[in-house]
VEXDREN-2710 file (C-alpha; in Angstrom, 1 decimal):
% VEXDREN-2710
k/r/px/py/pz
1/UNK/20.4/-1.4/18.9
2/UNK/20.6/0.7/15.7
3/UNK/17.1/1.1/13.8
4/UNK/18.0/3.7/11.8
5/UNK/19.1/4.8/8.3
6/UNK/18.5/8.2/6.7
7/UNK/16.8/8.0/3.6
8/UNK/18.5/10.2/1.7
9/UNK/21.4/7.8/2.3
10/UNK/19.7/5.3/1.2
11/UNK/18.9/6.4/-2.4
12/UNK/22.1/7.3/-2.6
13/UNK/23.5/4.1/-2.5
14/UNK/20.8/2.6/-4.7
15/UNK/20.1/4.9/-7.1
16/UNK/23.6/4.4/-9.4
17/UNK/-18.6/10.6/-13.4
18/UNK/-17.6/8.3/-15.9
19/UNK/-15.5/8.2/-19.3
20/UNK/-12.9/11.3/-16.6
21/UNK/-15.5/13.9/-16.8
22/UNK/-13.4/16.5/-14.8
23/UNK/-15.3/18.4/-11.9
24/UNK/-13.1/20.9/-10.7
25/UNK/-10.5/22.5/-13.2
26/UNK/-6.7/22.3/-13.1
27/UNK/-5.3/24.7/-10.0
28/UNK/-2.0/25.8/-9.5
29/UNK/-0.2/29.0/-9.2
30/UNK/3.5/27.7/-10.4
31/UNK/2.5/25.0/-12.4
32/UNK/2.8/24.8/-16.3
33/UNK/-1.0/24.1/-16.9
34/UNK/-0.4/24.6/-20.9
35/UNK/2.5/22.2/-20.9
36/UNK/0.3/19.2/-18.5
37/UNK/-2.2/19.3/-21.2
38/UNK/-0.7/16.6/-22.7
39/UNK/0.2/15.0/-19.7
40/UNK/-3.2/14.9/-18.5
41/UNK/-4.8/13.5/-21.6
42/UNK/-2.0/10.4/-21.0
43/UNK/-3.3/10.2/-17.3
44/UNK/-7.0/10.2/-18.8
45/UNK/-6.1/7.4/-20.7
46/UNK/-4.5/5.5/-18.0
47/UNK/-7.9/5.3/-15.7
48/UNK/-10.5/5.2/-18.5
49/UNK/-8.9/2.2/-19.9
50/UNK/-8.8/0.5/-16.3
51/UNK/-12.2/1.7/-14.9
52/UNK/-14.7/1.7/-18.0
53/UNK/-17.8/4.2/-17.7
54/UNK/-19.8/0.5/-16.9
55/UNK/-17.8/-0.9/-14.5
56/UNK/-16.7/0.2/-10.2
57/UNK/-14.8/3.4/-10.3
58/UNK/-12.2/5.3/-8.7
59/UNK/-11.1/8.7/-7.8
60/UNK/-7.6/10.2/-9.1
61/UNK/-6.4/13.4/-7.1
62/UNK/-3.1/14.8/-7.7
63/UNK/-0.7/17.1/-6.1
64/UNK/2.5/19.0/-7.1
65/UNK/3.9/22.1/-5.5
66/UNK/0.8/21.8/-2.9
67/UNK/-1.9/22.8/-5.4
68/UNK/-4.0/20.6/-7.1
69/UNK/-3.4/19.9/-10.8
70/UNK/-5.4/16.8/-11.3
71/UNK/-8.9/15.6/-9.8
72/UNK/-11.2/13.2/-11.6
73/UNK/-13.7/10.4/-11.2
74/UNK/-13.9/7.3/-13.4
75/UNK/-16.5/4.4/-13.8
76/UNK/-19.8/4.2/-11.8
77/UNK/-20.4/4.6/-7.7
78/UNK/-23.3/2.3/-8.1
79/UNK/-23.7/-0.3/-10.6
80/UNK/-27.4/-0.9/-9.3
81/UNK/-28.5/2.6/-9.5
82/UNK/-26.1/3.7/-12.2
83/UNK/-25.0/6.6/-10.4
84/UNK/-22.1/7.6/-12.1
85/UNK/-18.1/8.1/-9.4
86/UNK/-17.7/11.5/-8.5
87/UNK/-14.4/13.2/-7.2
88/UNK/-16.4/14.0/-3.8
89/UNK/-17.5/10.4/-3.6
90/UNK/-16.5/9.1/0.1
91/UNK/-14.5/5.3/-0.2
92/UNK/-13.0/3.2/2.3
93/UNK/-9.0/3.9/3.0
94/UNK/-8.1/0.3/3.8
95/UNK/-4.4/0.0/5.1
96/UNK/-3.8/3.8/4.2
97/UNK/-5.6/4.4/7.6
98/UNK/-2.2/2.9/9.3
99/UNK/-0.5/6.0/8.6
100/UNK/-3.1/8.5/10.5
101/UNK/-2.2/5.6/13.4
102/UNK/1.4/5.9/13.0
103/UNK/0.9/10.0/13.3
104/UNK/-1.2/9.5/16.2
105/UNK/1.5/7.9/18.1
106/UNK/3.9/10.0/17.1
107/UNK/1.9/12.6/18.2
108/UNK/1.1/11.1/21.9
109/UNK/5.5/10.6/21.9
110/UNK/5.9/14.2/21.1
111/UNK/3.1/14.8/24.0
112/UNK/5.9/12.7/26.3
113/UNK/2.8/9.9/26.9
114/UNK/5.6/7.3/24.7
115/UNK/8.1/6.3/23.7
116/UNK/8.8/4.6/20.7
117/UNK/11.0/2.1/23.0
118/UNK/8.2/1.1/25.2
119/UNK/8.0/-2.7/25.6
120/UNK/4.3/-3.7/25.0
121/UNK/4.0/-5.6/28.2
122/UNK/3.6/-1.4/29.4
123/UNK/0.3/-1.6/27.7
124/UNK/-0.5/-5.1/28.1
125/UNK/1.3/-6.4/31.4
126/UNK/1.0/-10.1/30.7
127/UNK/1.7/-10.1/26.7
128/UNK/4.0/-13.0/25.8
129/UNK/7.3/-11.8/25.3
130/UNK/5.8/-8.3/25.6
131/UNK/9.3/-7.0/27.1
132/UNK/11.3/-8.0/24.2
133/UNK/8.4/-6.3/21.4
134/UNK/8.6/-2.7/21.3
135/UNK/6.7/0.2/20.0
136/UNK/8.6/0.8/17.2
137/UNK/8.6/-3.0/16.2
138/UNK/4.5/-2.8/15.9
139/UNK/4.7/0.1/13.7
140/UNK/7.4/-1.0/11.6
141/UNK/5.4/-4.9/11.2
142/UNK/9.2/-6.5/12.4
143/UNK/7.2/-7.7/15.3
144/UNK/6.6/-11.1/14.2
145/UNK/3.2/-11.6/16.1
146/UNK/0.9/-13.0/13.3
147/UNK/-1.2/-11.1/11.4
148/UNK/-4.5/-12.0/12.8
149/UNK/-6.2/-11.2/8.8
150/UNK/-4.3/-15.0/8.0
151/UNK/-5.7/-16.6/10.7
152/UNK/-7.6/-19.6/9.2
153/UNK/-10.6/-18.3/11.7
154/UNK/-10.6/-14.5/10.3
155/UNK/-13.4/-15.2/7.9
156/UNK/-15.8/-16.9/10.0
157/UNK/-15.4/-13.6/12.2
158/UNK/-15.7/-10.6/10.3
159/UNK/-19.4/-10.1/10.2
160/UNK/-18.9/-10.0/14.2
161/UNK/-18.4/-6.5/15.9
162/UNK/-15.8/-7.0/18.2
163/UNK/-14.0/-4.8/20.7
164/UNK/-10.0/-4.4/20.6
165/UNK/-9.6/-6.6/23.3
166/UNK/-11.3/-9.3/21.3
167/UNK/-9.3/-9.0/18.3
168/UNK/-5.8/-9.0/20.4
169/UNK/-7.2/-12.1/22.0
170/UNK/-7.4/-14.0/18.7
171/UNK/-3.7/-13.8/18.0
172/UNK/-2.3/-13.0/21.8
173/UNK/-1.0/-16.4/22.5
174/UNK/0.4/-17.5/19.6
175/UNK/4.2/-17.9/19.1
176/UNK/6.3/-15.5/17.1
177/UNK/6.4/-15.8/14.0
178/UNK/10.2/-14.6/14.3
179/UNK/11.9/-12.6/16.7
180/UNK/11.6/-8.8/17.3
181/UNK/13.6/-7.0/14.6
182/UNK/15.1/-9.7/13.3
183/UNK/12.5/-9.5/9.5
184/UNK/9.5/-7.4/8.0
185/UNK/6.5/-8.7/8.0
186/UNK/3.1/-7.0/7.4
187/UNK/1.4/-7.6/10.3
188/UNK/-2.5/-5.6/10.8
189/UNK/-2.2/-7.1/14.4
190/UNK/0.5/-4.7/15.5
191/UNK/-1.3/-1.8/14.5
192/UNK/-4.3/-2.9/16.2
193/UNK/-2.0/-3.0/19.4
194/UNK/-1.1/0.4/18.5
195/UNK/-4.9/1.5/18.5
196/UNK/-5.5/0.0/21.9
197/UNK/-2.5/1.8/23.0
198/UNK/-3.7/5.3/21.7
199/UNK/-6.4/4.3/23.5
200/UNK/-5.1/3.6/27.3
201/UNK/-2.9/6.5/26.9
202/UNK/-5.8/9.2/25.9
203/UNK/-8.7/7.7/27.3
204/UNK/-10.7/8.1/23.9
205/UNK/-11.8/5.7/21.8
206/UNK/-9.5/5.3/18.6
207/UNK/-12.2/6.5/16.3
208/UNK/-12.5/9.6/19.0
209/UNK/-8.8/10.3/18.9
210/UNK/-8.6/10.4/15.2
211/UNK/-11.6/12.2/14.6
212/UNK/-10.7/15.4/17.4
213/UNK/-6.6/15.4/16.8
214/UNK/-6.6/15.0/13.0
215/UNK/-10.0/15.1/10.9
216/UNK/-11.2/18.3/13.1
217/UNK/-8.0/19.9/13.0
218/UNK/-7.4/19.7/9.4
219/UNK/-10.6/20.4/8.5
220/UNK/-11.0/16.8/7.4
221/UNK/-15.1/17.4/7.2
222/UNK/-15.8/14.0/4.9
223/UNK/-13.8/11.7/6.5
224/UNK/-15.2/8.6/9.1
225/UNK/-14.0/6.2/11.0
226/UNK/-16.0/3.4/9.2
227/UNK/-19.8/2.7/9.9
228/UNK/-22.4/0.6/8.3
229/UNK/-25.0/1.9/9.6
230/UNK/-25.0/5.6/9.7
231/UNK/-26.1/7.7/6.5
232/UNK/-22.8/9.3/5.2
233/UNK/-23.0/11.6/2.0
234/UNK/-21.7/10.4/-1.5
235/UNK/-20.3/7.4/0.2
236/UNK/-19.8/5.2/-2.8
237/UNK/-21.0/1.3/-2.8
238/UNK/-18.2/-1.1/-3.0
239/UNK/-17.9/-4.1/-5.6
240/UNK/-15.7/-6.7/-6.0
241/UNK/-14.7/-9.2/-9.1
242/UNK/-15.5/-12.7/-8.7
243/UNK/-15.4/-15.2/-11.6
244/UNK/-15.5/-12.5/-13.9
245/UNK/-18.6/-10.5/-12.7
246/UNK/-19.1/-7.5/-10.0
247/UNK/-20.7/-8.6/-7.1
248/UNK/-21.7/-6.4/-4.1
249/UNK/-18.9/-6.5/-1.4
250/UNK/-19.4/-9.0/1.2
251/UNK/-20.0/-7.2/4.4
252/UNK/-17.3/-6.4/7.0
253/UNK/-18.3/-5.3/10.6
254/UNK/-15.9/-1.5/10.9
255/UNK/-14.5/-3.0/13.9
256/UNK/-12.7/-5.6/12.4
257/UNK/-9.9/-3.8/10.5
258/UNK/-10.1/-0.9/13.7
259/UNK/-6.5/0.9/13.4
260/UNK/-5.2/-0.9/10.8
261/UNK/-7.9/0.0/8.2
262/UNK/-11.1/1.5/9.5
263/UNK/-11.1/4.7/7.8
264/UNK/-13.4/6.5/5.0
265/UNK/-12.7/10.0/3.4
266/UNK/-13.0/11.8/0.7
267/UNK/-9.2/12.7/-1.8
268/UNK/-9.9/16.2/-1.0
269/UNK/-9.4/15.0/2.5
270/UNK/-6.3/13.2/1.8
271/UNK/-5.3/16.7/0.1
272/UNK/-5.0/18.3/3.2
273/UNK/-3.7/15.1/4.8
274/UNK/-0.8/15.2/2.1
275/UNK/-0.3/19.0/3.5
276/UNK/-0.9/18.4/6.7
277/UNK/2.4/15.7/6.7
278/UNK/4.1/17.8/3.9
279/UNK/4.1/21.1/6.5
280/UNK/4.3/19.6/9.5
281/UNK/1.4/20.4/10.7
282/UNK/0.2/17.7/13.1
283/UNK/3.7/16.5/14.1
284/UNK/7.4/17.7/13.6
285/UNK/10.1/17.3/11.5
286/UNK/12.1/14.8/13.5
287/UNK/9.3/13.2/14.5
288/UNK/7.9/12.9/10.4
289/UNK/11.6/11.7/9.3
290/UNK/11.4/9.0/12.3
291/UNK/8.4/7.4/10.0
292/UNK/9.9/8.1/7.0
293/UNK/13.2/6.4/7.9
294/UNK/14.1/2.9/6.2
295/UNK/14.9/1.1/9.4
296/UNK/17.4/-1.4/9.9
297/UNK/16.3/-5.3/10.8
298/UNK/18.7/-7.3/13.2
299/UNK/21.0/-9.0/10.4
300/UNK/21.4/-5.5/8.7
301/UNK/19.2/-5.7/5.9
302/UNK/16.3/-3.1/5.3
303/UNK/13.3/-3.7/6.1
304/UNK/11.3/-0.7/3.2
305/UNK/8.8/0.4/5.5
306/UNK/9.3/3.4/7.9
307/UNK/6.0/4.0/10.6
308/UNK/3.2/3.8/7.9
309/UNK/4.5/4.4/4.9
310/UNK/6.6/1.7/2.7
311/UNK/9.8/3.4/1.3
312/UNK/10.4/2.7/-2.5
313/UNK/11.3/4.5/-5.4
314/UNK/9.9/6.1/-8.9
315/UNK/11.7/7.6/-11.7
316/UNK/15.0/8.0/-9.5
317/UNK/13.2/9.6/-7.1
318/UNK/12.7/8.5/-3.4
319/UNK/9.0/7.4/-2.9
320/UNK/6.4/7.4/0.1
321/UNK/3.7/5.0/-0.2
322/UNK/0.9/2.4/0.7
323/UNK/-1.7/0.8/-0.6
324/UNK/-5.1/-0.9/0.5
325/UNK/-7.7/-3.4/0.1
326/UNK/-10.7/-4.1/2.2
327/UNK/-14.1/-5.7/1.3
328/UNK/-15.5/-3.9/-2.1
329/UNK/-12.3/-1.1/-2.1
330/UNK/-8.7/-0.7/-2.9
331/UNK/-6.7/2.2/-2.7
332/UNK/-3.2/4.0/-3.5
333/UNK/-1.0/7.0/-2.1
334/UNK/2.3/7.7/-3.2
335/UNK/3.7/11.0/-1.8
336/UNK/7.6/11.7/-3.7
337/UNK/9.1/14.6/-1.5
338/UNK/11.5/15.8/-3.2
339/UNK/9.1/16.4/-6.3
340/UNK/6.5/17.5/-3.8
341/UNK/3.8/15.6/-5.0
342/UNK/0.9/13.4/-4.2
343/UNK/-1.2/11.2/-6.2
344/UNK/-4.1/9.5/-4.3
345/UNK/-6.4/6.6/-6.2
346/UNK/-9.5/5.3/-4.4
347/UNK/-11.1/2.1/-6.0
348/UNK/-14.8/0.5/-4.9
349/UNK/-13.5/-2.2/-7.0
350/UNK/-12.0/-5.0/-5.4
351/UNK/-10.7/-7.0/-7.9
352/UNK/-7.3/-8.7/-6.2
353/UNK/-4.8/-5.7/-8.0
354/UNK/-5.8/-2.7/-7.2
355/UNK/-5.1/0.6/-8.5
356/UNK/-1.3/0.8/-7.8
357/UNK/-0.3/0.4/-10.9
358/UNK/-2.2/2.9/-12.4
359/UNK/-0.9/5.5/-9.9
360/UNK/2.6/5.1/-10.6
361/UNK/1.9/5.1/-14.7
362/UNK/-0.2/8.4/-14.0
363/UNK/2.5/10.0/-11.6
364/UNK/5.0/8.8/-13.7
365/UNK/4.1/11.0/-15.8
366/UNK/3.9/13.8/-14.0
367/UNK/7.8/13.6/-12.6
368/UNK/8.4/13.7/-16.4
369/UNK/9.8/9.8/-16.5
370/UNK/6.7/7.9/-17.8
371/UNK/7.3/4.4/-17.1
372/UNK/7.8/2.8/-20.5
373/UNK/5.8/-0.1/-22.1
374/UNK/8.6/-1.3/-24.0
375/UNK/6.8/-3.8/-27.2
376/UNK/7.2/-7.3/-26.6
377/UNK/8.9/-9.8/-28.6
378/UNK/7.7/-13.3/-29.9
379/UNK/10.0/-16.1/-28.9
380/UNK/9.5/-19.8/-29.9
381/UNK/8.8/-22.5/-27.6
382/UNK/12.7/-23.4/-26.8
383/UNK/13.7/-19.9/-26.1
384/UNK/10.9/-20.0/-23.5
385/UNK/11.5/-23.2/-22.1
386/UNK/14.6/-22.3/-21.9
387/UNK/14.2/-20.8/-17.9
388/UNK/11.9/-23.4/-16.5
389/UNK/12.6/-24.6/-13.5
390/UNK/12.5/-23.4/-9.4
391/UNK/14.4/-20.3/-8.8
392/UNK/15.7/-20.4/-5.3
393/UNK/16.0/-16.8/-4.2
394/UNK/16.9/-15.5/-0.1
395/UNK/13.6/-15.3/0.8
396/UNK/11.6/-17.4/-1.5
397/UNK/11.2/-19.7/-4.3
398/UNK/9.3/-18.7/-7.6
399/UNK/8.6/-21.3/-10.3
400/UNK/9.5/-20.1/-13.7
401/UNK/6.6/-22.6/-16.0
402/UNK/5.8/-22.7/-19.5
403/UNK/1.9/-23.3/-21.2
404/UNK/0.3/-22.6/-24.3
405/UNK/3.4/-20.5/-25.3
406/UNK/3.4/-18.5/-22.7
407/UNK/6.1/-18.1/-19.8
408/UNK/4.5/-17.9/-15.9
409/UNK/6.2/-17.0/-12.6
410/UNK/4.9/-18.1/-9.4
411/UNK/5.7/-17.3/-5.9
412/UNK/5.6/-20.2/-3.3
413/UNK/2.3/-20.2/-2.4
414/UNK/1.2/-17.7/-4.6
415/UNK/-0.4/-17.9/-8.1
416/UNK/1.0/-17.9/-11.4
417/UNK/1.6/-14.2/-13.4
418/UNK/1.9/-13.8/-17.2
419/UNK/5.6/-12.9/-17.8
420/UNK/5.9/-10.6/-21.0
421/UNK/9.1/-11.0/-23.6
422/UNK/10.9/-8.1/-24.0
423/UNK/14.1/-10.4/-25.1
424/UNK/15.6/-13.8/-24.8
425/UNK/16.4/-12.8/-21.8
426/UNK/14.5/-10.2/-20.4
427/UNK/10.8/-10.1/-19.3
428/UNK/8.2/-7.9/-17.0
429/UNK/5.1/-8.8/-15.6
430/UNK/1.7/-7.0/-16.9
431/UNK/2.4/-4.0/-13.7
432/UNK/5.6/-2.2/-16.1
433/UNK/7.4/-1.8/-13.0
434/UNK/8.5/-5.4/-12.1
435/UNK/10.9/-7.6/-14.3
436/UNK/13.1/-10.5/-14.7
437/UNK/16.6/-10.6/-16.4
438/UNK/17.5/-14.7/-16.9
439/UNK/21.1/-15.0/-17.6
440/UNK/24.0/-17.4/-16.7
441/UNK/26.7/-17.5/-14.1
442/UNK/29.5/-20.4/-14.2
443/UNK/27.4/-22.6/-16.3
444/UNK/24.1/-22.1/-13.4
445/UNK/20.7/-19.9/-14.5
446/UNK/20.1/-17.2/-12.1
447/UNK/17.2/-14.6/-12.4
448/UNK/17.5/-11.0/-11.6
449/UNK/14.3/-9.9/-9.8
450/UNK/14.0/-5.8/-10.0
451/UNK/10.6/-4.3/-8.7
452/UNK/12.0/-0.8/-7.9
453/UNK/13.7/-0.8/-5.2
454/UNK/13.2/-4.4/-4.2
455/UNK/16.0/-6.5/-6.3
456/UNK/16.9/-10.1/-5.4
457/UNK/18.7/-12.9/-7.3
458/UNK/17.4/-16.0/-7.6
459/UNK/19.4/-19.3/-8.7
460/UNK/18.0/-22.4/-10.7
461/UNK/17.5/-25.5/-8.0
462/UNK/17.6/-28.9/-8.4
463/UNK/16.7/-29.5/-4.8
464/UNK/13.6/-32.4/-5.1
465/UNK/10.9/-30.1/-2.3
466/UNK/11.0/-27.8/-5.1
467/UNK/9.5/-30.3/-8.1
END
């Protein structure tokens, strides 16, 4: 079974405190700091405007050529006490802690303790269907074991400190959601499996592991697996939106998110994290291109996500990425090889978007390709109404509505977005990077669906389930 494909292939065939008071100045050795002035004014910009001096902040670091030639703090720590962010404050990673679990397994393989091929009933004799679910299904989510965060019972249990064990039980025995390989998925359950597995094989506890082969090693000195209770310096408070106020988070026991999103640190941290992966440093070439492959599902298609890191593209360049959200925080790391360079954004603002789109404007800018806000067009009602109706696409349907003059898409099961004009025909949603093209094809509307390097097409329905 083939689970490969290189990435270079790959783009290949699709590429035809507050107000940004800077704390530490510009660094780098090759880098054109006369020429980024400019640039750097556009980024300050990007993050004032979404994280006001009065509101939750964040943390922008960025990278290029392995120096640091951007670190700032925007918006406030602590709403209560008015403390101002700070670029040493310490937030919550969220789902960017899966890729310090991906390395640790890939470190244990190299140590000849796994292999990605091992069937999880090796680790768990009497999982169901453990012999057909393998290692490298749970790190690249194509398990299909549900992710225990949808359960209807998750909220009701996240004020609860709960072992591994626990956790696996809560979503052990239920069916497949689909067969091994056979579709991507996000799934947090798989990479709790993967944390109990570091765990039988070392005989540590996950937050042990982490903290000896990776935080000690890189000198990683403000970084934590997750904890309530101890006193941690500059850890900022977390907020999140709700009706259209902050609100303090709503507390989440550490061990809940465990290996799939249990870690704090600082983005001087995720610095030397950033070098650690870009040097090879914790685990080998081979090993690094094995979780930065675009692997292959059963009926050929890709599945975008390598061993922790989603693959996806900005400004024709071949992108390394993932983002989080946890109780009171969001985050966003996009790492572009090929430019060498990192942008990190960590948010104590939960607010149900997150700072993604901020970090691709900002680095955007840096690779010298800002992502353009083209100006938007006013169309009258008919030209609008014009692409109502259910779009049937592969893998979903999205509802193209019109109200108050305005155009919406909506995902099954999701909630309506604002759709912007940029032509009759053409229109992006509020994030710059995502768009639809309407058009016709033998007399039948079809939608182009482009979010870098996710594209689907999507054709009007008549079929009565979707009215």
């Amino acid at each position: 079974m083939n689970y490969s494909f290189p990435l270079l292939a790959l783009l290949a065939a699709q590429l035809t405190y507050g107000q940004g008071k800077q704390v530490s100045a510009i660094e780098s050795s090759t880098f054109d700091v006369a020429s980024f002035k400019k640039t750097e004014a556009e980024i300050d910009t990007i993050f004032n405007q979404a994280y006001p001096v009065h509101s939750p902040g964040a943390v922008v670091l960025i990278a290029k050529d392995n120096k640091i030639i951007y670190r700032k703090a925007f918006g406030m720590a602590n709403l209560e006490l008015k403390v101002p962010m700070n670029p040493a404050n310490v937030l919550q990673l969220a789902s960017i802690t899966k890729q310090f679990t991906s390395v640790a397994i890939l470190m244990l393989m190299e140590q000849g303790k796994l292999s990605l091929q091992d069937p999880l009933s090796k680790y768990i004799s009497d999982y169901p269907r453990g012999n057909e679910i393998m290692l490298h299904h749970l790190l690249n989510h194509s398990s299909g074991i549900k992710s225990y965060t949808n359960l209807p019972e998750f909220r009701t249990k996240t004020r609860l400190d709960l072992t591994p064990e626990e956790i696996i039980s809560s979503f052990k025995n239920l069916p497949l959601e689909f067969d091994p390989n056979e579709k991507h998925e996000y799934s947090n359950s798989g990479y709790v499996l993967l944390g109990y597995i570091i765990e039988k094989i070392s005989g540590m506890t996950y937050e042990d592991f982490i903290q000896k082969n990776i935080f000690d090693k890189l000198g990683m000195k403000n970084s934590y697996y997750g904890n309530e209770y101890k006193i941690i310096p500059n850890r900022a408070n977390g907020y999140q939106l709700y009706e259209g106020s902050f609100e303090n988070a709503e507390y989440m026991s550490p061990t809940i998110p465990y290996a799939a999103g249990s870690l704090m640190a600082t983005v001087d941290d995720l610095f030397l994290w950033y070098l650690a992966i870009h040097q090879n440093t914790l685990i080998s070439e081979k090993s690094k291109q094995l979780a930065f492959t675009n692997h292959r599902l059963t009926n050929g298609e890709l599945s975008n996500y390598g061993y922790g890191w989603f693959i996806n593209e900005l400004a024709d360049m071949a992108t390394l990425e993932h983002t989080g959200g946890i109780n009171g925080f969001t985050s966003s790391g996009i790492y572009v090889p090929a430019g060498n360079c990192y942008a990190i954004v960590l948010s104590n603002l939960d607010d149900g978007k997150g700072p993604e789109r901020y970090n691709l404007k900002a680095l955007s800018h840096v690779l010298g390709k800002p992502m353009v806000d083209k100006a938007a067009v006013k169309l009258s009602e008919k030209q609008l109404k014009k692409w109502e109706g259910a779009y049937q696409f592969e893998e979903t349907i999205r509802f193209i509505t019109y109200e108050n003059g305005v155009l919406y898409s909506m995902r099954e099961g999701g909630r309506p977005i604002k759709l912007i004009p940029l032509s009759e025909h053409e229109f992006r949603f509020e994030d710059l990077s995502t768009t639809y093209y309407f058009s016709l094809k033998d007399g039948k509307k079809q939608v182009l669906y482009a979010d870098r390097i996710k594209k689907s097409i999507g054709t009007k329905t008549d079929d009565p389930k979707t009215k």
